[in-house]
C-alpha positions as CSV (number, residue, x, y, z in Angstrom):
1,X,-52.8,1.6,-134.8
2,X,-54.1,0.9,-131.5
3,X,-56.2,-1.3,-129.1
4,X,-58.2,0.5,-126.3
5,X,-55.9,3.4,-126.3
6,X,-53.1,1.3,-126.5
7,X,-50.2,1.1,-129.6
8,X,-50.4,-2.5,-131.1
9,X,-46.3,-2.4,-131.4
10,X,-46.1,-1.7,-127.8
11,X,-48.4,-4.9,-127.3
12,X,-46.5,-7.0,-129.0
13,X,-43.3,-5.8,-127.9
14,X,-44.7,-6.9,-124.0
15,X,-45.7,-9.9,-125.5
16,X,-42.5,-10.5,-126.7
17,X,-40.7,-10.0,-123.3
18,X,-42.9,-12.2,-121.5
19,X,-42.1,-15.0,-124.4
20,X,-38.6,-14.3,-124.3
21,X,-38.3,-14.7,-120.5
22,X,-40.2,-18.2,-120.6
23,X,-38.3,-19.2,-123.2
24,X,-34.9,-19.1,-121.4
25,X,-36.7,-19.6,-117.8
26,X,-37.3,-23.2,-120.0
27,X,-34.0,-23.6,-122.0
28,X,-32.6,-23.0,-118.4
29,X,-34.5,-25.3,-117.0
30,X,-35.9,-23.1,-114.4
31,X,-38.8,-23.6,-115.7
32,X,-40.2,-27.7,-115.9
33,X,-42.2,-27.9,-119.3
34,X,-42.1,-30.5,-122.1
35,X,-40.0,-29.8,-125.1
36,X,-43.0,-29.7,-127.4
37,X,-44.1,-26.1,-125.3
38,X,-41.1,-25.0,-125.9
39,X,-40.7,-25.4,-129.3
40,X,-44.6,-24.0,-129.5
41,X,-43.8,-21.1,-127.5
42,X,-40.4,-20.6,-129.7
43,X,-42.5,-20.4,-132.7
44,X,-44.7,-18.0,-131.2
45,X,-42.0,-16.0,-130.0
46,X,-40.3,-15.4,-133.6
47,X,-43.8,-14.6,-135.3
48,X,-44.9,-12.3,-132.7
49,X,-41.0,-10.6,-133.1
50,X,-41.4,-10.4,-137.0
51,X,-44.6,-8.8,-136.9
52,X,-43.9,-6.2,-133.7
53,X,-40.5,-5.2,-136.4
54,X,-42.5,-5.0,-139.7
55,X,-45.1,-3.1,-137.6
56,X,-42.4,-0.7,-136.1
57,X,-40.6,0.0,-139.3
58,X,-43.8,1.0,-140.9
59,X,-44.9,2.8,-138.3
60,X,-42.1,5.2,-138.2
């Protein structure tokens, strides 16, 4: 499965970095957000994870 060329696993799998930094850059504090964000973000972070896994152990 791809998008313009590109694997959707390996999408999501960047998408999931970039969460995963935010998320502790906030837990940390390094980064000033309301707790609401990161809870939303959080959320976003463990559906984007579960789907870039199911999509990777099908894949393979």
């Amino acid at each position: 499965m791809k998008i313009g060329g590109l694997s959707i696993i390996l999408i999501l799998g960047i998408c999931n970095f970039i969460l995963l930094v935010f998320q502790l850059g906030t837990g940390l504090r390094l980064i000033k957000v309301s707790f609401g964000i990161h809870k939303k973000t959080g959320i976003i972070l463990f559906v984007c994870a579960f789907l870039h896994g199911i999509l990777a152990f099908f894949a393979r």
